[in-house]
Structures are given as structure tokens and as C-alpha cells.
C-alpha positions in Angstrom: -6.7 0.4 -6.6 -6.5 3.3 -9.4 -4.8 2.4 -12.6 -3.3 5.0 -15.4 -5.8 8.1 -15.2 -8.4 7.2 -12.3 -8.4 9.6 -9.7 -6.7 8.9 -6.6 -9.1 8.5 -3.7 -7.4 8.7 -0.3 -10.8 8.7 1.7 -11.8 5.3 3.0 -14.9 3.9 1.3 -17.0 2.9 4.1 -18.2 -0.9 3.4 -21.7 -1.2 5.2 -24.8 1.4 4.6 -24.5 5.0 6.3 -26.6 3.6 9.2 -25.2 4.5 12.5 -23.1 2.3 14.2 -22.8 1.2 18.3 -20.0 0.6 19.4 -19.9 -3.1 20.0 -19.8 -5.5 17.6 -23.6 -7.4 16.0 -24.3 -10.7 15.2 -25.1 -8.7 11.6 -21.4 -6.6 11.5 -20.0 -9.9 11.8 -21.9 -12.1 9.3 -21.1 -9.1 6.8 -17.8 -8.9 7.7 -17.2 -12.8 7.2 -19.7 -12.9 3.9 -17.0 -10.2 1.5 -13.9 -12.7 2.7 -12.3 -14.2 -0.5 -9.7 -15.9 0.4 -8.3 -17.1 -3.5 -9.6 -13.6 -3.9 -7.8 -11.9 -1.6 -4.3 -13.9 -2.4 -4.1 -13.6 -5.6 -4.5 -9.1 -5.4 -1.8 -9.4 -2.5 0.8 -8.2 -4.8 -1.6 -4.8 -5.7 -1.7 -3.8 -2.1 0.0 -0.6 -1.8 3.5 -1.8 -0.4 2.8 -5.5 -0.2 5.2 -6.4 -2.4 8.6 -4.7 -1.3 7.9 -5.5 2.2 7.4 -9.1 1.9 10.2 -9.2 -0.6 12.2 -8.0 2.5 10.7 -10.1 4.7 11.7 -13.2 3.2 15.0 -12.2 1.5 16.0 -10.7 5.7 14.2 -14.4 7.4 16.3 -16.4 4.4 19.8 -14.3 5.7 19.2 -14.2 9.1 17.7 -18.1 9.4 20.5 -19.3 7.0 23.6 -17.3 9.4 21.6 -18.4 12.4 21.8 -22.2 11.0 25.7 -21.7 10.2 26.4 -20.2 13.8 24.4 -22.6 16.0 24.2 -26.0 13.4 20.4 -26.3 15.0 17.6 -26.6 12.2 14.8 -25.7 14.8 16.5 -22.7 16.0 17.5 -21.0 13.2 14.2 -21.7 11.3 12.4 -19.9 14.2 15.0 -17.0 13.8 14.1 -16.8 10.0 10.7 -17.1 10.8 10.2 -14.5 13.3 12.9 -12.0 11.6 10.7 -12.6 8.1 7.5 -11.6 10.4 8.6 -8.6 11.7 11.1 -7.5 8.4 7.8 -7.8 6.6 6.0 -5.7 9.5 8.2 -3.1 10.0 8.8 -2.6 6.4 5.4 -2.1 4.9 4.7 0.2 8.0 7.9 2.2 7.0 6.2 2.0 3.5 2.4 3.1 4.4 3.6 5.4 6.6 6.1 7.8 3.8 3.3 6.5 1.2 0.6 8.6 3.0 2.8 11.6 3.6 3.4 11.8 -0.1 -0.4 11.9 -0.7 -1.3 14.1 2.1 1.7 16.7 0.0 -0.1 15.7 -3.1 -3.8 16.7 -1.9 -2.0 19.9 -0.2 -0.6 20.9 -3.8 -4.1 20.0 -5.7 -5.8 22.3 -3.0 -3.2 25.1 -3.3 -3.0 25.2 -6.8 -6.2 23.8 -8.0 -5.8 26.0 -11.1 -2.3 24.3 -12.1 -3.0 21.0 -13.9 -0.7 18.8 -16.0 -2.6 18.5 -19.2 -3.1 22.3 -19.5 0.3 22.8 -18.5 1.4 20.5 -21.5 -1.2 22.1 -24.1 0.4 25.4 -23.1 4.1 24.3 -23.9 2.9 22.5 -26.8 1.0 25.5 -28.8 2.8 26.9 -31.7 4.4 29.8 -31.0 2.7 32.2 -33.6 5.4 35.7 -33.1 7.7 33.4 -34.7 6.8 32.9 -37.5 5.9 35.9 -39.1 
């Protein structure tokens, strides 16, 4: 995940060696995959994945509405709590695809931009507007 000035790297980092692959799964893929599972890990950065946050933040504010007017309509703990249940799963779903899906349109326009203007860069820009103008002053 880049923080303040890393570079924003859009290209999937591939997590095995360059070796090529078959396509059906090894005895090897899998004990690799299974080895780099943290799950403490893996909780605890939930909140840095791209979108994460918002979506599950919808999720469980729409289950919470929707299981709490579900309960007040039918008086039926199981039913309702399925209702929020499923409405949280599928809140969260279709919001964090609504998210990854404008979030990589913004950085395909972003890499477009870099590549069309690869000469126009935001530092330069602001140590151009910053210089003293020197007409001015004589």
C-alpha cells in the first residue's frame, strides 16, 4: 500500500518466482499459497485495503437497518437476523465492487495523464510559480 510520496504501482506484483506456470494447481502452489496466510496479519491491515473500509461500514450500517425494520415488520428474531445478515453480505459486496471498480478508472486516467504529459510534474510546476519574479523588481 503506498503512503505520502511512494510511487503508485498499479501492476500486480507476482508472488511466486518467474517460473512458468501449468495450468492446474501443485501440491507446491498450494503449500505456498497456505505458508504467506496471516490470519492476525491479515485482520488487523483490513482497514488499509483499498475500499475496505467504506464498504463494510455500509455493509453493516445497511444489515443493522434492514435486520432491525425486518425484526419490527415480522417480530421473528431468526428472520430478520438472516435478512441483516445477508443484506450486510451483499451491501458490503456490491459496494466495495462499486468502489474497486471507479478506483481503477481513476488510476487508469491517472497513468493516461503521466504518459501524455510525462514532462508536466507537480513539484516543477510548484518551483515554477514559486520563483521570484525578477522584471519586478527593478
Amino acid at each position: 500500500m503506498p503512503a505520502g510520496r511512494d510511487p503508485v504501482n498499479t501492476e500486480p506484483t507476482p508472488i511466486a518466482s518467474a517460473e512458468p506456470s501449468s495450468s492446474s494447481w501443485t501440491f507446491r502452489d498450494l503449500k505456498l499459497a497456505a505458508s504467506q496466510i496471516r490470519p492476525l496479519e491479515d485482520f488487523q491491515n483490513l482497514g488499509k485495503v483499498p475500499c475496505m473500509r467504506t464498504s463494510l461500514l455500509y455493509g453493516i450500517g445497511g444489515g443493522s437497518a434492514i435486520g432491525a425494520i425486518r425484526f419490527i415488520g415480522t417480530r421473528r428474531p431468526v428472520t430478520a437476523t438472516l435478512w441483516a445478515y445477508f443484506s450486510f453480505v451483499g451491501i458490503t459486496v456490491l459496494q466495495w465492487t462499486r468502489c474497486r471498480t471507479a478506483r481503477q478508472k481513476e488510476l487508469q486516467t491517472m497513468k493516461m495523464i503521466k504518459e501524455r504529459f510525462p514532462d508536466r510534474h507537480a513539484t516543477r510546476l510548484r518551483q515554477e510559480h514559486t520563483k521570484p519574479d525578477v522584471t519586478s523588481e527593478s
